[in-house]
C-alpha positions, 0 to 999 in steps of 0.5 A, spaced: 500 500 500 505 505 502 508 504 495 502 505 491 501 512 494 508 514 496 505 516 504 510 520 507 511 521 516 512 527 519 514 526 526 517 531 531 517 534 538 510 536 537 506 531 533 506 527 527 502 527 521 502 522 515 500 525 508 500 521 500 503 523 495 497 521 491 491 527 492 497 531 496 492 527 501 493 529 509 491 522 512 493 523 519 495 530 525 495 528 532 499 533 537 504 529 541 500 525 547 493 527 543 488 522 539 488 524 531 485 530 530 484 529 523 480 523 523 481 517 517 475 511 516 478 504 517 478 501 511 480 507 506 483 505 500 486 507 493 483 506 488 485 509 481 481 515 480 477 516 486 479 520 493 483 517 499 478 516 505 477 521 510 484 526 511 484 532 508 482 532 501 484 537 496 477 540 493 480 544 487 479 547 482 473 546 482 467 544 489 462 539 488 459 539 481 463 546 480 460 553 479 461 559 474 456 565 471 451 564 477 449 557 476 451 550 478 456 545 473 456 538 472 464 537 472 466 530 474 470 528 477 466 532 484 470 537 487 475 537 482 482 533 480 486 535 484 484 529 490 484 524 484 492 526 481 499 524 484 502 531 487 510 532 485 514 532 491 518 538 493 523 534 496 527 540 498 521 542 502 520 536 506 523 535 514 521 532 519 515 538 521 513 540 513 512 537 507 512 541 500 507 538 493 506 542 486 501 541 481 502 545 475 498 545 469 503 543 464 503 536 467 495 535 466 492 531 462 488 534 456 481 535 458 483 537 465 485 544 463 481 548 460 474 546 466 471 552 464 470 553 457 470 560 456 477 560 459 481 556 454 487 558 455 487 558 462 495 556 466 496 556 473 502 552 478 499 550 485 503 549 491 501 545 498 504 547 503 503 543 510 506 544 517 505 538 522 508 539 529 503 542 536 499 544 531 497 543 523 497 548 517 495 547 511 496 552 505 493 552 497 497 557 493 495 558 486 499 562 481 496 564 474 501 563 469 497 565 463 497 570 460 488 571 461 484 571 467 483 564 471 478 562 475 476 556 481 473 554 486 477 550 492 477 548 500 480 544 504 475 538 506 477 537 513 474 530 516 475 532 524 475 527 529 470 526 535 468 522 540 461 522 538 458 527 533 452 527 538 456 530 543 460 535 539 458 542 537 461 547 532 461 554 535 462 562 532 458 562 527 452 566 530 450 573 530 445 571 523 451 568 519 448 565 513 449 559 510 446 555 504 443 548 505 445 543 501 441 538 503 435 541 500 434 543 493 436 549 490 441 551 496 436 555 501 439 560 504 438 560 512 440 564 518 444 561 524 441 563 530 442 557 535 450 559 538 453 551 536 452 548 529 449 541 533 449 533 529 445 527 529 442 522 525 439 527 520 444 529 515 448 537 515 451 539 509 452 547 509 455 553 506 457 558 511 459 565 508 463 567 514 471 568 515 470 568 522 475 562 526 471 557 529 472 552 534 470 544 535 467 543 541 468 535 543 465 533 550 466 526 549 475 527 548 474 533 552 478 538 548 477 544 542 479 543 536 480 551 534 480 551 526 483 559 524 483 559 516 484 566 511 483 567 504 476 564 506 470 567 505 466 561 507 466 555 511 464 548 510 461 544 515 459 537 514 456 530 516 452 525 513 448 523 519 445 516 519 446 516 510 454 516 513 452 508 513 454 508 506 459 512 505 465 508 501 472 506 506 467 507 512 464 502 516 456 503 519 456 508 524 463 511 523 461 518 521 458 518 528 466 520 529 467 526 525 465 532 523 468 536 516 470 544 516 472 546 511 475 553 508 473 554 502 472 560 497 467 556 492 459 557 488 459 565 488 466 567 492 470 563 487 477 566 486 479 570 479 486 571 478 488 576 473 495 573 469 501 573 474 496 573 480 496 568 486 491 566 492 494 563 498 486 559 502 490 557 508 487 553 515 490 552 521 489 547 527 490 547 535 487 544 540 485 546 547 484 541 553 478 541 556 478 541 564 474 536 566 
C-alpha cells in the first residue's frame, strides 16, 4: 500500500502527521500525547481515480459539481482533480515538521485544463504547503501563469475527529451568519441563530459565508479543536448523519466520529486571478484541553 501512494511521516517534538503523495492527501495530525485530530475511516483505500478516505482532501479547482456565471456545473470528477492526481514532491521542502507538493498545469492531462470553457487558455502552478508539529497548517497557493484571467473554486475538506458527533458542537458562527443548505434543493439560504452548529442522525451539509475562526467543541475527548483559516470567505461544515452508513472506506456508524470544516472560497466567492496573480486559502489547527 505505502508504495502505491508514496505516504510520507512527519514526526517531531510536537506531533506527527502522515500525508500521500497521491491527492497531496493529509491522512493523519495528532499533537504529541493527543488522539488524531484529523480523523481517517478504517478501511480507506486507493483506488485509481477516486479520493483517499477521510484526511484532508484537496477540493480544487473546482467544489462539488463546480460553479461559474451564477449557476451550478456538472464537472466530474466532484470537487475537482486535484484529490484524484499524484502531487510532485518538493523534496527540498520536506523535514521532519513540513512537507512541500506542486501541481502545475503543464503536467495535466488534456481535458483537465481548460474546466471552464470560456477560459481556454487558462495556466496556473499550485503549491501545498503543510506544517505538522503542536499544531497543523495547511496552505493552497495558486499562481496564474497565463497570460488571461483564471478562475476556481477550492477548500480544504477537513474530516475532524470526535468522540461522538452527538456530543460535539461547532461554535462562532452566530450573530445571523448565513449559510446555504445543501441538503435541500436549490441551496436555501438560512440564518444561524442557535450559538453551536449541533449533529445527529439527520444529515448537515452547509455553506457558511463567514471568515470568522471557529472552534470544535468535543465533550466526549474533552478538548477544542480551534480551526483559524484566511483567504476564506466561507466555511464548510459537514456530516452525513445516519446516510454516513454508506459512505465508501467507512464502516456503519463511523461518521458518528467526525465532523468536516472546511475553508473554502467556492459557488459565488470563487477566486479570479488576473495573469501573474496568486491566492494563498490557508487553515490552521490547535487544540485546547478541556478541564474536566
Amino acid at each position: 500500500m505505502d508504495n502505491d501512494v508514496n505516504l510520507r511521516t512527519l514526526v517531531n517534538d510536537g506531533g506527527s502527521a502522515v500525508i500521500s503523495d497521491y491527492g497531496a492527501h493529509l491522512l493523519r495530525w495528532a499533537p504529541a500525547g493527543q488522539p488524531d485530530v484529523v480523523w481517517t475511516p478504517s478501511t480507506w483505500r486507493i483506488e485509481p481515480g477516486k479520493p483517499l478516505g477521510g484526511g484532508v482532501p484537496i477540493c480544487f479547482p473546482w467544489f462539488g459539481p463546480g460553479f461559474a456565471h451564477g449557476r451550478q456545473l456538472a464537472i466530474t470528477p466532484s470537487h475537482g482533480f486535484a484529490r484524484v492526481r499524484r502531487w510532485t514532491l518538493d523534496e527540498e521542502g520536506f523535514t521532519d515538521d513540513r512537507v512541500r507538493y506542486v501541481m502545475d498545469s503543464e503536467r495535466l492531462t488534456d481535458g483537465e485544463v481548460p474546466w471552464l470553457d470560456d477560459e481556454p487558455e487558462v495556466r496556473f502552478r499550485a503549491t501545498y504547503d503543510v506544517h505538522a508539529a503542536d499544531t497543523l497548517t495547511m496552505s493552497l497557493t495558486v499562481v496564474n501563469t497565463g497570460d488571461v484571467p483564471m478562475s476556481y473554486e477550492a477548500a480544504l475538506h477537513s474530516y475532524l475527529h470526535v468522540g461522538d458527533v452527538s456530543d460535539a458542537g461547532l461554535v462562532g458562527l452566530r450573530g445571523g451568519a448565513t449559510y446555504l443548505d445543501a441538503t435541500e434543493t436549490g441551496f436555501p439560504p438560512r440564518s444561524q441563530e442557535p450559538e453551536a452548529v449541533t449533529f445527529g442522525e439527520r444529515p448537515v451539509d452547509r455553506v457558511y459565508y463567514s471568515d470568522s475562526s471557529v472552534q470544535l467543541r468535543d465533550a466526549v475527548l474533552g478538548r477544542v479543536v480551534h480551526i483559524v483559516k484566511s483567504g476564506s470567505p466561507q466555511t464548510v461544515v459537514w456530516n452525513p448523519g445516519k446516510e454516513g452508513d454508506h459512505m465508501r472506506c467507512a464502516r456503519p456508524g463511523e461518521w458518528r466520529g467526525f465532523v468536516a470544516v472546511e475553508a473554502a472560497a467556492c459557488r459565488d466567492r470563487g477566486v479570479t486571478l488576473a495573469p501573474g496573480e496568486s491566492h494563498t486559502l490557508s487553515q490552521t489547527l490547535s487544540v485546547e484541553t478541556l478541564d474536566v
